[in-house]
The first five atom37 places (N, CA, C, CB, O) and aatype in JSON, in Angstrom:
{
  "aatype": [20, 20, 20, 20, 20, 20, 20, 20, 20, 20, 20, 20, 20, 20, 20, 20, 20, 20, 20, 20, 20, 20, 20, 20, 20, 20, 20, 20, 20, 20, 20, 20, 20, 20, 20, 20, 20, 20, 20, 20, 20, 20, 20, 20, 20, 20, 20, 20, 20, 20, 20, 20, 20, 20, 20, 20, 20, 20, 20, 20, 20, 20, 20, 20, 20, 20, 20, 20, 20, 20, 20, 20, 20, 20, 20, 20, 20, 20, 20, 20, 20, 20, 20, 20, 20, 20, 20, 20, 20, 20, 20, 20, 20, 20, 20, 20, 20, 20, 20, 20, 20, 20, 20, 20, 20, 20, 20, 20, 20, 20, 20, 20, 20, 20, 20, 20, 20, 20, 20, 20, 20, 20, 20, 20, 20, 20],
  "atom_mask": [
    [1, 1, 1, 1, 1],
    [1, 1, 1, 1, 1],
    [1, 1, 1, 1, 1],
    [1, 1, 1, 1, 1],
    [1, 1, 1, 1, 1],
    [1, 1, 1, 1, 1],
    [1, 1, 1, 1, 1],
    [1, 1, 1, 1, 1],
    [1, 1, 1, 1, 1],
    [1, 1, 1, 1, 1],
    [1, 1, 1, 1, 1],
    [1, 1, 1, 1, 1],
    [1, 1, 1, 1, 1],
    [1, 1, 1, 1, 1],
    [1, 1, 1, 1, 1],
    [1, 1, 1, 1, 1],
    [1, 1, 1, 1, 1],
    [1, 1, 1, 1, 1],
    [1, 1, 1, 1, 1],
    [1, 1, 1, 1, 1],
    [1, 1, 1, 1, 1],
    [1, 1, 1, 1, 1],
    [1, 1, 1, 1, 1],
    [1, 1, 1, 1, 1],
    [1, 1, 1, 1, 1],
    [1, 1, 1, 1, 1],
    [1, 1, 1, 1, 1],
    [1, 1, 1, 1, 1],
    [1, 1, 1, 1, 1],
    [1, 1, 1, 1, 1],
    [1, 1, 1, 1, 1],
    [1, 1, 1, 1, 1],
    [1, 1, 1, 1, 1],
    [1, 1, 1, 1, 1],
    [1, 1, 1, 1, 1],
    [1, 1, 1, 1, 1],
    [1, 1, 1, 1, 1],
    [1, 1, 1, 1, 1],
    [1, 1, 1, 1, 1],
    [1, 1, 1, 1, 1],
    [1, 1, 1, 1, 1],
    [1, 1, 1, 1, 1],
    [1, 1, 1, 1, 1],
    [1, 1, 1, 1, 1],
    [1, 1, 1, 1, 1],
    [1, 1, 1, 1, 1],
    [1, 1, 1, 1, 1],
    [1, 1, 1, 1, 1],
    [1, 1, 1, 1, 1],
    [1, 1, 1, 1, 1],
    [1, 1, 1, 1, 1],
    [1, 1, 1, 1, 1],
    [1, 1, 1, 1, 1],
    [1, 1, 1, 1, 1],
    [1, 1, 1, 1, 1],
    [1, 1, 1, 1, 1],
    [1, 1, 1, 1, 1],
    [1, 1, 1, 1, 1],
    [1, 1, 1, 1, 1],
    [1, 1, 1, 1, 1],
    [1, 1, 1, 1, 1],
    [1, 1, 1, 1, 1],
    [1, 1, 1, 1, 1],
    [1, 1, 1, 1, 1],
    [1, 1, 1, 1, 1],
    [1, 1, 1, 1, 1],
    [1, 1, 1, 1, 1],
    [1, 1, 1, 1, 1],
    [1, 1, 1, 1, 1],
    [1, 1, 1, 1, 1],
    [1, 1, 1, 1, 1],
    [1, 1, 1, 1, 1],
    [1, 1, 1, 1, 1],
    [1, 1, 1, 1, 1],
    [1, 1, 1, 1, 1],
    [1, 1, 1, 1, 1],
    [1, 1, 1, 1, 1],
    [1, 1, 1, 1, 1],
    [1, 1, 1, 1, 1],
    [1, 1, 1, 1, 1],
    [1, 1, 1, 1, 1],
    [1, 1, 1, 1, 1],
    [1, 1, 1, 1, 1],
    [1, 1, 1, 1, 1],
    [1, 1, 1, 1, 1],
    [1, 1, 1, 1, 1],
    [1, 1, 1, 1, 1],
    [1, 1, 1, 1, 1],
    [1, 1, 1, 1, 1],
    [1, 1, 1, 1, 1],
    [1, 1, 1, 1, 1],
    [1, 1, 1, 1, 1],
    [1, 1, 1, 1, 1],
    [1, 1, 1, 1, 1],
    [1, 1, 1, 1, 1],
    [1, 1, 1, 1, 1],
    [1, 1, 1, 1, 1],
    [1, 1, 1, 1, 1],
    [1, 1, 1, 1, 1],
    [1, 1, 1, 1, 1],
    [1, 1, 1, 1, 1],
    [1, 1, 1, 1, 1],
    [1, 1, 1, 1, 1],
    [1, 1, 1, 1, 1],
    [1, 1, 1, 1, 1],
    [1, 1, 1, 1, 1],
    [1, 1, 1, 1, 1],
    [1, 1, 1, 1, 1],
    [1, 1, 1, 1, 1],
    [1, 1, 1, 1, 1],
    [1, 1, 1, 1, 1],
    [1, 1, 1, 1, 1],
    [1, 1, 1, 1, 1],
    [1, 1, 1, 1, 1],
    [1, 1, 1, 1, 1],
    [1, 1, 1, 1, 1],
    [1, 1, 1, 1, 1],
    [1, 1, 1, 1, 1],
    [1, 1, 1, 1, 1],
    [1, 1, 1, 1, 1],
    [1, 1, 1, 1, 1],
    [1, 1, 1, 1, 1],
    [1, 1, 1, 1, 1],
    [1, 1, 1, 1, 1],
    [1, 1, 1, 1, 1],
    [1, 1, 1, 1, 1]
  ],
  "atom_positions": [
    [[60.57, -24.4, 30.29], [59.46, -23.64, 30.82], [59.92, -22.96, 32.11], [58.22, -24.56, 31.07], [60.78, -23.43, 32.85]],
    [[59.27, -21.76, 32.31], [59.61, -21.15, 33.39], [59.72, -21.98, 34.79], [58.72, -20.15, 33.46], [58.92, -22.9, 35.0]],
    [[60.77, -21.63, 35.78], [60.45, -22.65, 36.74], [59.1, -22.34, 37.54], [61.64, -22.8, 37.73], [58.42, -23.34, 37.78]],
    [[58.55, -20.99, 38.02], [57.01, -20.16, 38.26], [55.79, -20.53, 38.1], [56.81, -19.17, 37.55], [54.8, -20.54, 38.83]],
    [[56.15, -21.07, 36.3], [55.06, -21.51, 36.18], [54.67, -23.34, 35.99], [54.74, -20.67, 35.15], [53.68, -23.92, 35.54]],
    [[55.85, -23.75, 36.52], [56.17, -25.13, 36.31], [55.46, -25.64, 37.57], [57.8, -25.5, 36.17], [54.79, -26.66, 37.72]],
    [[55.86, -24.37, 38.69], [55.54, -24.97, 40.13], [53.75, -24.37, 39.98], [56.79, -24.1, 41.75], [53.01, -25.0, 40.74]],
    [[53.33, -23.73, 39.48], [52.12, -23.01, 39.36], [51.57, -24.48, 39.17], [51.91, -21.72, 38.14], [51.18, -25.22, 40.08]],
    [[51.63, -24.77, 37.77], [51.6, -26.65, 37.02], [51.35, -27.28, 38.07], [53.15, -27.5, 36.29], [50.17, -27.59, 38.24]],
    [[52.56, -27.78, 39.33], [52.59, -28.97, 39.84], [51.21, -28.94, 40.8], [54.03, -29.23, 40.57], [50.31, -29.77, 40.88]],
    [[51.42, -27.43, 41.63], [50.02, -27.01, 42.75], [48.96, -26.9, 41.79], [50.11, -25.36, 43.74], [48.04, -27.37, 42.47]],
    [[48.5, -26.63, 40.8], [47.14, -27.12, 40.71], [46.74, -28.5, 40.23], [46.52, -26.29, 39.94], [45.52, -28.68, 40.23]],
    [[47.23, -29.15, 39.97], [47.38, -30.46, 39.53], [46.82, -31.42, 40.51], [48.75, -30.75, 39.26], [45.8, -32.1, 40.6]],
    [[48.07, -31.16, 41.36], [48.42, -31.75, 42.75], [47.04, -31.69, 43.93], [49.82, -30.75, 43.37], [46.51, -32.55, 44.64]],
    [[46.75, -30.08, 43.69], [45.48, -30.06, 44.63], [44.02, -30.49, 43.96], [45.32, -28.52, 45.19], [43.09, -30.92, 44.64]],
    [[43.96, -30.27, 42.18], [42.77, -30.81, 42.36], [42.91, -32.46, 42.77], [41.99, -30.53, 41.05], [42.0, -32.89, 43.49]],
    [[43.75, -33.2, 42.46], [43.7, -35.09, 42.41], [43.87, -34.77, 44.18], [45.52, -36.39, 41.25], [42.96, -35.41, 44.71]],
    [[44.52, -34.17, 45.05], [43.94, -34.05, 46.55], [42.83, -34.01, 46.77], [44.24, -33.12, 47.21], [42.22, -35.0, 47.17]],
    [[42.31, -32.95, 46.6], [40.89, -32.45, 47.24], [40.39, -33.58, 47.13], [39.97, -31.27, 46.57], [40.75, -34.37, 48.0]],
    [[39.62, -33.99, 46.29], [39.09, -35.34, 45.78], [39.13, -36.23, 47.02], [40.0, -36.0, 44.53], [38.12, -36.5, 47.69]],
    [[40.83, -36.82, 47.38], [40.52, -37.57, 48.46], [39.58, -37.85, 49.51], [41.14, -37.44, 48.87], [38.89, -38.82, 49.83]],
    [[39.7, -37.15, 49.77], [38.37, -36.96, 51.53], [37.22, -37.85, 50.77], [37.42, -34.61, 52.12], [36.88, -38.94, 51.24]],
    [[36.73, -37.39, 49.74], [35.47, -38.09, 49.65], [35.51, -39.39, 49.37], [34.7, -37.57, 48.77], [34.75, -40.22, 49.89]],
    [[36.8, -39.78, 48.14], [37.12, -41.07, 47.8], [37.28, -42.19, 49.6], [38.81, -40.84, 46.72], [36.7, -43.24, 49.9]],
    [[38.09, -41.52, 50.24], [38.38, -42.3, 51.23], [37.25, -42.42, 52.21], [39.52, -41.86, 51.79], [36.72, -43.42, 52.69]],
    [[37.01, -41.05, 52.39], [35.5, -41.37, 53.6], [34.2, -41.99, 53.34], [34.85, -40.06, 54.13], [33.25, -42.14, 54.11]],
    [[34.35, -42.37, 51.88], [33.0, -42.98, 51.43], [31.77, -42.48, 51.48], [32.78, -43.95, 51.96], [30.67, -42.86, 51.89]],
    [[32.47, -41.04, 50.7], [31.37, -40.03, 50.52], [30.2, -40.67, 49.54], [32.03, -38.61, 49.85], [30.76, -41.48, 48.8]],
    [[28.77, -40.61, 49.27], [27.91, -41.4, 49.05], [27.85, -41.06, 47.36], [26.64, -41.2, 50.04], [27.54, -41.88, 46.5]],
    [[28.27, -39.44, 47.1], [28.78, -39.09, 45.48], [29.73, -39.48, 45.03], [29.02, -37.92, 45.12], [29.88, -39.39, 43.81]],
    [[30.88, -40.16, 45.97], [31.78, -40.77, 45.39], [31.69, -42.13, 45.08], [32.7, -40.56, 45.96], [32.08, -42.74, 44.09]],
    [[31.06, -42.58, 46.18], [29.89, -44.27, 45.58], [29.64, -44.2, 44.73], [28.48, -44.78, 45.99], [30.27, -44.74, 43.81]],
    [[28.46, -43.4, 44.54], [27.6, -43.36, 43.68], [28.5, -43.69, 41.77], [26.83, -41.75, 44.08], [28.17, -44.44, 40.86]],
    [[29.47, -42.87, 41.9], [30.28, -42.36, 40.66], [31.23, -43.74, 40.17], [31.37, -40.87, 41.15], [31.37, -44.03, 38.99]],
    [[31.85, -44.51, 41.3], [32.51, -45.38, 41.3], [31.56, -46.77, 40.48], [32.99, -45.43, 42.75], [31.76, -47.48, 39.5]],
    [[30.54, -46.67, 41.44], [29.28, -47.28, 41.14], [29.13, -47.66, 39.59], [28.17, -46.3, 41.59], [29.35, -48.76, 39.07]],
    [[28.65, -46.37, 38.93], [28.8, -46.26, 37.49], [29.72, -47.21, 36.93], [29.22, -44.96, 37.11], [29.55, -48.28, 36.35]],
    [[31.01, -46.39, 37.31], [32.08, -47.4, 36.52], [32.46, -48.79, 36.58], [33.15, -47.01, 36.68], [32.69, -49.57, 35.66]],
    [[32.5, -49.01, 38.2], [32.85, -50.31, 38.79], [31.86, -51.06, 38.84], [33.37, -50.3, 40.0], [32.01, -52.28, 38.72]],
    [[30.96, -50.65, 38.97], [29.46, -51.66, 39.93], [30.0, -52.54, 40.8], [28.34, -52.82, 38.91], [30.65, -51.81, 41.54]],
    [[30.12, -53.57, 41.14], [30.49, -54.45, 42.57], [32.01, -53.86, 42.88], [30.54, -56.46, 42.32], [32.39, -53.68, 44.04]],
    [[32.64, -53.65, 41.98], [33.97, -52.94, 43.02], [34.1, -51.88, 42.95], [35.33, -53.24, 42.88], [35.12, -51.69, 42.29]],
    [[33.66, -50.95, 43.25], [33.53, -49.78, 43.41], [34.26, -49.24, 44.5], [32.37, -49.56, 43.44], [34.92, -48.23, 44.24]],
    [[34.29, -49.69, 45.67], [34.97, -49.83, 46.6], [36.82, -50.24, 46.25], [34.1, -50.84, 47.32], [37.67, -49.59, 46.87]],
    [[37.11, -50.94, 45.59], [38.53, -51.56, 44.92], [38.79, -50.08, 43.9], [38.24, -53.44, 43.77], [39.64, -49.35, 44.41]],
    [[38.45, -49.78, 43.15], [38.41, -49.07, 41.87], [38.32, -47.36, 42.79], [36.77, -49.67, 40.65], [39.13, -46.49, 42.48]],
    [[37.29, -47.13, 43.86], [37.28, -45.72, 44.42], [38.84, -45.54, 45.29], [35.78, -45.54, 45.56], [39.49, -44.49, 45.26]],
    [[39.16, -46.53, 45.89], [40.16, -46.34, 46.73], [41.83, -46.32, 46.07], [39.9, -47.45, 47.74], [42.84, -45.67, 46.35]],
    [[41.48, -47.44, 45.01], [42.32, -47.73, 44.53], [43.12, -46.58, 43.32], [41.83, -48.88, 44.21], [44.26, -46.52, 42.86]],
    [[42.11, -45.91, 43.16], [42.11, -44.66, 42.15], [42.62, -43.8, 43.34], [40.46, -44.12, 41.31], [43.66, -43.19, 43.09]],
    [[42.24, -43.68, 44.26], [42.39, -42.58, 45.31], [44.01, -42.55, 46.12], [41.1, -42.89, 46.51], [44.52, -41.59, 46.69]],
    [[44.5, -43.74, 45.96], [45.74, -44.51, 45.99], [46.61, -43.64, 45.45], [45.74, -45.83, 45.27], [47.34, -42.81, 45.99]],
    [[46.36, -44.03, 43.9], [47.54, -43.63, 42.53], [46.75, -42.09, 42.63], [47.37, -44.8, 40.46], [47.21, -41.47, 41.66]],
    [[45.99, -41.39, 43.2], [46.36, -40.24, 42.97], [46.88, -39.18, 43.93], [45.51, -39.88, 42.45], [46.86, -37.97, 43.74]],
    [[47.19, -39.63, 44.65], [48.16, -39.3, 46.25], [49.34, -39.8, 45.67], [47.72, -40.27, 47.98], [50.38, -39.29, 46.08]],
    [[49.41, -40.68, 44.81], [51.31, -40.9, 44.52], [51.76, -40.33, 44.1], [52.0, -41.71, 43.89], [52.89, -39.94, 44.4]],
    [[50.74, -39.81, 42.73], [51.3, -38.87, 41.56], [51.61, -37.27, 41.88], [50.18, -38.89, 40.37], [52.56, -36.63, 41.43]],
    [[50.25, -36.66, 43.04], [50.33, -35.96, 43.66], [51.59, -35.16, 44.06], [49.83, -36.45, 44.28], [51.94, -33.98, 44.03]],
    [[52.27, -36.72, 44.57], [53.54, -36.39, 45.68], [54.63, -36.46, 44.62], [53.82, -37.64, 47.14], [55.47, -35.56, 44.67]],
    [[54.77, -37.47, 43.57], [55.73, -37.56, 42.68], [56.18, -36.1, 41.78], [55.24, -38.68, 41.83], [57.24, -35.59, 41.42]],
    [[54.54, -35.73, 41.64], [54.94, -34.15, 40.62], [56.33, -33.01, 41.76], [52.69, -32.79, 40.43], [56.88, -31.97, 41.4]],
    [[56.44, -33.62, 42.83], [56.82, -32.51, 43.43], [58.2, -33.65, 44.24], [55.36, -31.56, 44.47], [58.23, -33.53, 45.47]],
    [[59.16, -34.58, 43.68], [59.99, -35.34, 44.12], [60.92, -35.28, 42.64], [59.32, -36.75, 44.72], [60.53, -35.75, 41.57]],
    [[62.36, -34.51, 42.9], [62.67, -34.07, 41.92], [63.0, -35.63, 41.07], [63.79, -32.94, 42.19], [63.25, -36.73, 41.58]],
    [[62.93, -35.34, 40.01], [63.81, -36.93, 38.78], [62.62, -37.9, 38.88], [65.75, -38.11, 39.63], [62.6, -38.99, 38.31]],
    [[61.57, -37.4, 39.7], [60.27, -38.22, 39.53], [59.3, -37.61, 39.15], [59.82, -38.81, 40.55], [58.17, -38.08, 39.22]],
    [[59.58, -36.49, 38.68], [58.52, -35.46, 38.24], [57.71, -35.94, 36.69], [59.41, -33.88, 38.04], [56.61, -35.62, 36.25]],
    [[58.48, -36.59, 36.3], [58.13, -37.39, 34.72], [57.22, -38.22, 35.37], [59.49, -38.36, 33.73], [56.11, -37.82, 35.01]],
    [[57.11, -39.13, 36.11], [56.31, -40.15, 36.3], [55.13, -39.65, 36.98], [56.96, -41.19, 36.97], [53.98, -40.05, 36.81]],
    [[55.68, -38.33, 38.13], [54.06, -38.12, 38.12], [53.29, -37.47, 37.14], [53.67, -37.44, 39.16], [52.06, -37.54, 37.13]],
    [[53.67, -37.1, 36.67], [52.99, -36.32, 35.33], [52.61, -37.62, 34.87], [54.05, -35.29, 34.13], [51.4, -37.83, 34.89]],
    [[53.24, -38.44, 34.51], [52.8, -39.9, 33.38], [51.52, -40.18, 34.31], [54.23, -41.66, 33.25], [50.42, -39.8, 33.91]],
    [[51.62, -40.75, 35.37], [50.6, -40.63, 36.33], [49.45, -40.44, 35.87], [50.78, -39.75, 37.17], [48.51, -41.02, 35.33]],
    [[49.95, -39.0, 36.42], [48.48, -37.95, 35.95], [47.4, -37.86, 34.81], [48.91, -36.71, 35.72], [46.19, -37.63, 34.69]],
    [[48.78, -38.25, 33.85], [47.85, -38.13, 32.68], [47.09, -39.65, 32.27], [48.81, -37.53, 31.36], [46.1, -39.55, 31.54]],
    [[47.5, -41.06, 32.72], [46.59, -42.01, 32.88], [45.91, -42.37, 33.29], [46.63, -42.51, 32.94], [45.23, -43.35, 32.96]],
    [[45.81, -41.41, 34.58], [44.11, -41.0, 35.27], [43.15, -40.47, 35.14], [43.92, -40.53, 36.03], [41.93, -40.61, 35.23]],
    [[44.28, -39.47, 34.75], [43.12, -38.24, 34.41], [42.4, -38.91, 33.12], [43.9, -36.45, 33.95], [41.19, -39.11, 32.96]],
    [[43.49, -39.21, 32.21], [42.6, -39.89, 30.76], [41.51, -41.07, 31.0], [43.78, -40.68, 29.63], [40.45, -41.12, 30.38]],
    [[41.84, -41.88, 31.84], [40.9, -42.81, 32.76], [39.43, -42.29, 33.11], [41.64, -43.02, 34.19], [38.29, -42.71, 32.94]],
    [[39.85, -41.49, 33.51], [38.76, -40.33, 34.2], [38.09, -40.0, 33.12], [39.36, -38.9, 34.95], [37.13, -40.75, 32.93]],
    [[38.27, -38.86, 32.05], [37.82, -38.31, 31.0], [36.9, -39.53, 30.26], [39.05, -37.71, 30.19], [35.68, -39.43, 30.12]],
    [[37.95, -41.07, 29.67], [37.11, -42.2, 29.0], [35.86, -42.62, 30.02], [38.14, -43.6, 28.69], [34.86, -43.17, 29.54]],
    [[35.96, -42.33, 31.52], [34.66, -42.76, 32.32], [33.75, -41.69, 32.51], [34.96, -43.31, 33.7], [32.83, -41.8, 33.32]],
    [[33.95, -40.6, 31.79], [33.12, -39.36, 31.79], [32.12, -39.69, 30.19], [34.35, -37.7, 31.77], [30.92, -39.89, 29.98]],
    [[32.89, -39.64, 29.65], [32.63, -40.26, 28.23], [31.39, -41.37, 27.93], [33.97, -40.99, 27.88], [30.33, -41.43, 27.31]],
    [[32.12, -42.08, 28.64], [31.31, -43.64, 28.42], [30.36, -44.13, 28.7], [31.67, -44.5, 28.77], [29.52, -44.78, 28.07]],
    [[30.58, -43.55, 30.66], [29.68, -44.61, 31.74], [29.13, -43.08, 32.36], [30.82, -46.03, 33.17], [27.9, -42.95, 32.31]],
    [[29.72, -42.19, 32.79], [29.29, -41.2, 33.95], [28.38, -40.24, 32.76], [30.88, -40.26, 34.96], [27.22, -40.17, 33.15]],
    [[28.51, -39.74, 31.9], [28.18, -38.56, 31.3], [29.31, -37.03, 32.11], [26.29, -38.49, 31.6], [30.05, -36.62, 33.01]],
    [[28.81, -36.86, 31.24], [29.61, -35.34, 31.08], [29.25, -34.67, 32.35], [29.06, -34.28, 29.67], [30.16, -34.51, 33.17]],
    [[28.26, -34.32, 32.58], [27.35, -33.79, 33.87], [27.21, -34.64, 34.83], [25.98, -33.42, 33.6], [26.7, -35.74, 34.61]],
    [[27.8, -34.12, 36.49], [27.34, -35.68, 36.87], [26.92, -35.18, 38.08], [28.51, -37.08, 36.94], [27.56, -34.27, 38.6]],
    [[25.44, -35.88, 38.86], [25.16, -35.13, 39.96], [24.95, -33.67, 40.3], [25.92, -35.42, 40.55], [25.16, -32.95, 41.28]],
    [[24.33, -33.48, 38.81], [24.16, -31.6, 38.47], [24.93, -31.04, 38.99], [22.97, -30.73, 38.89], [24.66, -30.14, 39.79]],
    [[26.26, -31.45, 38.65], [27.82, -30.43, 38.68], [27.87, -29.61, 37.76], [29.24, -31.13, 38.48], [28.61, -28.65, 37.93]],
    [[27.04, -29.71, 36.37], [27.49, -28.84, 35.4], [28.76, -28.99, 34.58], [27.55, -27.77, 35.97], [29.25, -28.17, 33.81]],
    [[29.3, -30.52, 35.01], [30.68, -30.76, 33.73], [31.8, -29.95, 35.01], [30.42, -29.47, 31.5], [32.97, -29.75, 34.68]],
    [[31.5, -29.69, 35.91], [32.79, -29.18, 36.68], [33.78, -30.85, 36.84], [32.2, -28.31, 38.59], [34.78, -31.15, 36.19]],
    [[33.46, -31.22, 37.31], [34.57, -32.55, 37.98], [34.68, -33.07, 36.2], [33.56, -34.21, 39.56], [35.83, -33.49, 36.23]],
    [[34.34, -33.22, 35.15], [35.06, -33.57, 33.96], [35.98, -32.39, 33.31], [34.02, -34.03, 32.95], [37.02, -32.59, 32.67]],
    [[35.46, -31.25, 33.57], [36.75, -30.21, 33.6], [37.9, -29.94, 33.72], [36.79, -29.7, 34.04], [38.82, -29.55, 32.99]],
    [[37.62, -30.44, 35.79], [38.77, -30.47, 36.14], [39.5, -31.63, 35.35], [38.79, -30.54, 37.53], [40.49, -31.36, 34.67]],
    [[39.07, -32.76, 35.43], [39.94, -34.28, 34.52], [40.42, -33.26, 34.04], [39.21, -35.69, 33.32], [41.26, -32.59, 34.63]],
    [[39.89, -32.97, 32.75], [40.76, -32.2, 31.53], [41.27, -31.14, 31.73], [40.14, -31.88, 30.42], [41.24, -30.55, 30.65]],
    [[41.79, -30.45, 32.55], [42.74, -29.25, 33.08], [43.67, -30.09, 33.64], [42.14, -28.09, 34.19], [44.8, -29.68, 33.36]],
    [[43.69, -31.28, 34.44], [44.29, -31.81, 34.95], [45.16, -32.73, 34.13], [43.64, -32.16, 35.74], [46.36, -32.8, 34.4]],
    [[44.76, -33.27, 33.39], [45.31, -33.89, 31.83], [46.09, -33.16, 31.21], [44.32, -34.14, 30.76], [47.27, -33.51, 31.16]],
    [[45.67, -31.94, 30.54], [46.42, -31.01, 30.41], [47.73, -30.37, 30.57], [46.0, -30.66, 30.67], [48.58, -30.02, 29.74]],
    [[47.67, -30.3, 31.95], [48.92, -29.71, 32.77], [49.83, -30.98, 32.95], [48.46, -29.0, 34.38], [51.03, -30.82, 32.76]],
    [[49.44, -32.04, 33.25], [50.27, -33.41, 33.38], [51.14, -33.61, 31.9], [49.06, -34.87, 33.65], [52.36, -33.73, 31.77]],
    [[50.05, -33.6, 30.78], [50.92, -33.25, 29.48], [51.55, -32.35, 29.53], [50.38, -33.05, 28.38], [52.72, -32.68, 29.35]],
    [[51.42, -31.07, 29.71], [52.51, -29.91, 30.04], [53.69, -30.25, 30.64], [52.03, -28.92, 30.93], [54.78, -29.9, 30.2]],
    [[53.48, -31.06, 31.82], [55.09, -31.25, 32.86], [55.14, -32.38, 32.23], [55.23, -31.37, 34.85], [56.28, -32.64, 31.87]],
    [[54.42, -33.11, 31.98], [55.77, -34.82, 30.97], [56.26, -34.2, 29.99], [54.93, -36.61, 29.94], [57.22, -34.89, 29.65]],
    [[56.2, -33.16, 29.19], [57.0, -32.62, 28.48], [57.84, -32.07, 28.34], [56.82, -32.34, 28.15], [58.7, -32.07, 27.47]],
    [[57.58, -31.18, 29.73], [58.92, -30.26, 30.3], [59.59, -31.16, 30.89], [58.7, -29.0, 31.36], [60.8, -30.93, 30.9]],
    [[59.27, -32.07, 31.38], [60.58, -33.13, 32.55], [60.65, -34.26, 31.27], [59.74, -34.14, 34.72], [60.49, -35.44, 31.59]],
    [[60.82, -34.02, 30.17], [60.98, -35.92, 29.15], [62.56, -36.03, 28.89], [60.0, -36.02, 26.95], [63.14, -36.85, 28.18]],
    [[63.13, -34.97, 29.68], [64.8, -35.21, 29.88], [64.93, -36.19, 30.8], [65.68, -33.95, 30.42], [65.76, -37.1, 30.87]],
    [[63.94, -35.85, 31.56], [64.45, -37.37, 32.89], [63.83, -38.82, 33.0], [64.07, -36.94, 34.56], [63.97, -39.7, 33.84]],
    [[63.0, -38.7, 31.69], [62.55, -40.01, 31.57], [63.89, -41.38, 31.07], [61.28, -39.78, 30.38], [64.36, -41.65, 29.96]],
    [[64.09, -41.83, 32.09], [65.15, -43.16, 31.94], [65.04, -43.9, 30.42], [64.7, -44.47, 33.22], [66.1, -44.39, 30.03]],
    [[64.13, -43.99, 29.72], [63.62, -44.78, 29.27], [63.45, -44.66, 27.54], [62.6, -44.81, 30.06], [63.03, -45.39, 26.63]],
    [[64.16, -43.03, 27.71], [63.83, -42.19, 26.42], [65.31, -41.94, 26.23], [62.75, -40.71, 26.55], [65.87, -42.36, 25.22]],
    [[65.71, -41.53, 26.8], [67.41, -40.71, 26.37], [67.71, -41.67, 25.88], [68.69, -40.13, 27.48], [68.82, -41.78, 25.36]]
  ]
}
């Protein structure tokens, strides 16, 4: 794949599982709320802890020979994400209109995109 649009890949990826932070960490009351859903008593463990692994993956998409893992990352969150959109949150959440399950799945997406383009450097496969 082009390298252009590889790095195009990593920055939107990268910034939507960023943005996110601030609220996960500051204990924004929609990000309660959402955690809530999924976790109920740990919500707090499960918001932060999610907020954790997605600052790693973040940084990994863009740490060369680790670019496979953040993508792997990505895409077990994001899929995480999508099954708690599914299940527990609904599709719509906080009359977003399906934006924040979107993003999941753009974000899923593109993570499948770069584990595919980087599955040369997966240790584990060659």
């Amino acid at each position: 794949m082009n390298t252009k649009i590889v790095l195009v890949l990593k920055l939107i990826a990268a910034v939507i599982m960023l943005q996110t932070l601030y609220f996960k960490f500051s204990g924004a009351q929609e990000s309660i709320d959402l955690f809530t859903k999924v976790a109920g008593e740990h919500e707090a463990l499960m918001r932060i802890g999610t907020g954790i692994m997605e600052l790693i993956a973040a940084v990994l998409l863009f740490v060369p020979k680790k670019t496979w893992l953040g993508a792997l990352l990505t895409v077990g969150l994001m899929g995480g994400a999508i099954m708690s959109h599914l299940t527990k949150i609904g599709i719509v959440h906080n009359n977003d209109g399906g934006t924040l399950f979107m993003m999941a799945v753009g974000t899923l997406l593109i993570g499948v995109l770069l584990l595919y383009n980087y599955r040369k450097d997966i240790p584990f496969i060659k």
